[in-house]
C-alpha positions, 0 to 999 in steps of 0.5 A: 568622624561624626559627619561620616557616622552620620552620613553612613547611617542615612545611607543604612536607612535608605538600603533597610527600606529598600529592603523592606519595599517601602517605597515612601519611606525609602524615597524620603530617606534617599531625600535626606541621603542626596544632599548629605552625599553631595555636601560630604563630597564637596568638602573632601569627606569622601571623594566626589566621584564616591559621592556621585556613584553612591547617589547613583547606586541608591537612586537606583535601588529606590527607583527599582522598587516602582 
């Protein structure tokens, strides 16, 4: 329960700062968010295919504010 809180909250602060436009503080956050998702993932936390979109979809939001 608690690696899952922890892992939904990085998830927040990359979507407020995308929200915000804050570009460094959004690609810090998506920095910390990556390996949390890829490391949650493997060990069967969430499944790996949500992992990978939910990089993805992140990825995407930080890149569209460039």
């Amino acid at each position: 329960m608690a690696a899952k809180s922890a892992l939904k909250t990085k998830i927040k602060a990359v979507i407020k700062n995308v929200e915000s436009k804050n570009k460094e503080n959004a690609a810090g956050a998506l920095k910390a968010a990556i390996p949390a998702l890829a490391k949650a993932g493997a060990k069967g936390l969430i499944h790996k295919k949500n992992a990978s979109r939910k990089i993805s979809r992140l990825t995407q939001k930080v890149n569209s504010l460039k």
